[in-house]
N, C-alpha and C positions, 0 to 999 in steps of 0.2 A: 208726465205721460203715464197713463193707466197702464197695469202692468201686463194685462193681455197686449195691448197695444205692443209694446215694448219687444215682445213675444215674438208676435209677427212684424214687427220691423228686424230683426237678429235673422228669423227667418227668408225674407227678402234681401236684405244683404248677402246673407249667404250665396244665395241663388244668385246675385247678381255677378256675384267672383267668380265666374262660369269654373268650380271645381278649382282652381287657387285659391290655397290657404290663407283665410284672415285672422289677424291675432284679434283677442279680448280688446286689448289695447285701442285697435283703430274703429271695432266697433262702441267702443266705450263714447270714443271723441265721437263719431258720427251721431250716437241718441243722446249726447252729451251727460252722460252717467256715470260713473267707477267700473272700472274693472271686475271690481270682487261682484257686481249688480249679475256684471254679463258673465262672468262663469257660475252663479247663481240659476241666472236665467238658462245657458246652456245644459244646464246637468237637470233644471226640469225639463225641457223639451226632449233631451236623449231619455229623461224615463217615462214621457209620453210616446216613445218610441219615433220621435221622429230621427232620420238617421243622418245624425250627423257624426263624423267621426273627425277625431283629432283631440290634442289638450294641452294643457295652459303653457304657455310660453314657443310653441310651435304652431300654434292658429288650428281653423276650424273649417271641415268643407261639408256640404251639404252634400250627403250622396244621389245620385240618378235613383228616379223614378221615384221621389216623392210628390205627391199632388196637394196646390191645396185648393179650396173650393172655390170658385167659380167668382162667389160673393166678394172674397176677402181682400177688394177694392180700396186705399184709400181714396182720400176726396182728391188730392194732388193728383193722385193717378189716373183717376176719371178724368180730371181736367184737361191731362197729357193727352191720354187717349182720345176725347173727345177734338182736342185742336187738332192732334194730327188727323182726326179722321179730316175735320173741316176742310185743310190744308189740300188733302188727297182730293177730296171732291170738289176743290173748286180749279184743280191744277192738274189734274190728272187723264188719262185716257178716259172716254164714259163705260167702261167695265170695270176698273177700278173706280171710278168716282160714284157708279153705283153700290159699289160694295162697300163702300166709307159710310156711304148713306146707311146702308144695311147695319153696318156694325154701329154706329148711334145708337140704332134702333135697340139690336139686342143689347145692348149695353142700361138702356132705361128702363128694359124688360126686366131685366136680371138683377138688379141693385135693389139695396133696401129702399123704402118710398124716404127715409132719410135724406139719402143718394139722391136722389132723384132730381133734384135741381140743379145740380153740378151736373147733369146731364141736359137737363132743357135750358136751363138759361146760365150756363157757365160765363163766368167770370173775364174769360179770354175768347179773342175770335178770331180767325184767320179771312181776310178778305180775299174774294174771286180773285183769281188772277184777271188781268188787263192784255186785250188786244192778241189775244197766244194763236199763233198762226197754225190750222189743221197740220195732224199729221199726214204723210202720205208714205208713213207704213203701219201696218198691222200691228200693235203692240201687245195685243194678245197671242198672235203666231209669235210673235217676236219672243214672249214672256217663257210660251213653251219650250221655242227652240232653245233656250238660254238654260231650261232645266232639264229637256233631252242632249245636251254638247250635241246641237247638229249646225251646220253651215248656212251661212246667209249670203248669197249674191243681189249686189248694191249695182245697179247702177245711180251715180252722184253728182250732185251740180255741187261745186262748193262757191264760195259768197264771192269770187272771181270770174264764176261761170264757167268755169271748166269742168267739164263733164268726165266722169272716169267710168268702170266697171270695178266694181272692190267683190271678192267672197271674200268674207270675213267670219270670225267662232265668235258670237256675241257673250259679252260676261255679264252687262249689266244695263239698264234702263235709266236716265236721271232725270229727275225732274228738276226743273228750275222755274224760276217765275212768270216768266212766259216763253217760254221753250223747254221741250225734252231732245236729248239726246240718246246714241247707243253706244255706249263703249266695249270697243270690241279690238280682236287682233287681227290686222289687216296682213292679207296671205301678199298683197302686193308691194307695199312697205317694208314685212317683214316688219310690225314693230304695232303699240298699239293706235289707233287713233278714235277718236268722237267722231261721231257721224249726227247732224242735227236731223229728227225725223221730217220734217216739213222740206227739206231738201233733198230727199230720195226724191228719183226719176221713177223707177220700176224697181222693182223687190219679186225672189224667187226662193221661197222659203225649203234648200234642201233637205232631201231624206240622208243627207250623208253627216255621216260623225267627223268631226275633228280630233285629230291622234292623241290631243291630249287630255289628263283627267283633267276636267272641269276646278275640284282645289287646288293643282298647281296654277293652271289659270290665272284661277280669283290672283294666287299668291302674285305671283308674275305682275298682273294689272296692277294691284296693291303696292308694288316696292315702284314702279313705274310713276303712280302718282307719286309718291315720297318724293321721287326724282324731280317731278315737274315743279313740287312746291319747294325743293331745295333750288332747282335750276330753273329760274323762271322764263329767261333770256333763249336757253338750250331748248325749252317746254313748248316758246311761240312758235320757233322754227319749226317744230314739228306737228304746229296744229292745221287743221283741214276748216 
């Protein structure tokens, strides 16, 4: 590995330890190099002034607010970006699947013409999804509501045909291979459940807030699935 190269992978790792400390050590093993290379290599970048603080034997963090350019793509990374865009556009709402499309774009725009083929004829592809039944709710209003903490009243047929009324604080959006869903905390359960979009009845996208901040939420949803994948038997009982 060329040692600019080198340079900017130390740097990208960094960044990727969102601010936990990594030792020389594990990034030695990751660009499979020595130690002595990567605190080498660390002590030019801090007198490039890039800012990283920490040293040797207590790891290294990348401080907030440094940028790097736009360009400093590898090819692995384009190809990432490109499949997930693919992924998004062929599976997605069409406001996000036109905006997968869009970021292709700027993405072929912006690369060296090196680049440039790992962007039109990459290596990986992600196929349309098959037979994905419309939504019949908004997931644009939906996307908002979920970044204002505002409330969502559900009327719902669930795959038994029982028809309910749910207002629900929506957390999150999934996309699956031919179906999305909403996962949210059901005010009538008291507890969270999935909502498949294609199965809403009628949708009333509140102006009212729900009482809690939005990161305890996430957290909340978060230790919930833990749950479900620990308890899978407990998980079914409680699906809709």
């Amino acid at each position: 590995m060329r040692r600019a190269d080198r340079l900017f992978q130390i740097i990208q790792i960094l960044r990727r330890s969102a601010r936990r400390p990594i030792t020389a050590d594990a990034i030695a093993r990751e660009l499979e190099t020595s130690k002595r290379t990567v605190y080498r290599d660390v002590a030019d970048l801090i007198g490039q002034r890039v800012p990283i603080r920490g040293e040797a034997g207590t790891g290294y963090v990348l401080e907030s607010g440094y940028d790097m350019p736009p360009l400093m793509l590898t090819p692995d990374e384009i190809e990432a970006a490109v499949l997930g865009a693919q992924w998004v556009a062929g599976r997605a709402d069409p406001v996000l699947a036109r905006a997968a499309e869009d970021l292709i774009g700027k993405i072929a725009a912006i690369v060296p013409e090196r680049l440039r083929p790992f962007v039109m004829e990459p290596a990986s592809r992600a196929p349309p999804a098959w037979n994905a039944p419309p939504d019949r709710l908004d997931l644009v209003k939906t996307r908002a509501h979920i970044h204002a903490g505002h409330k969502i009243a559900l009327v719902y047929r669930d795959e038994r045909e029982r028809v309910s009324r749910r207002t629900v604080w929506p957390v999150v959006v999934g996309y699956f291979q031919t179906v999305r869903i909403l996962a949210a905390w059901c005010e009538l359960r008291r507890d969270f459940r999935t909502f498949r979009t294609d199965r809403v009845e009628a949708v009333e996208f509140l102006e009212e807030r729900y009482p809690e901040r939005q990161p305890a939420l996430r957290a909340r949803w978060r230790k919930w699935l833990a749950e479900r994948r620990h308890h899978p038997q407990r998980a079914e009982s409680r699906s809709i």
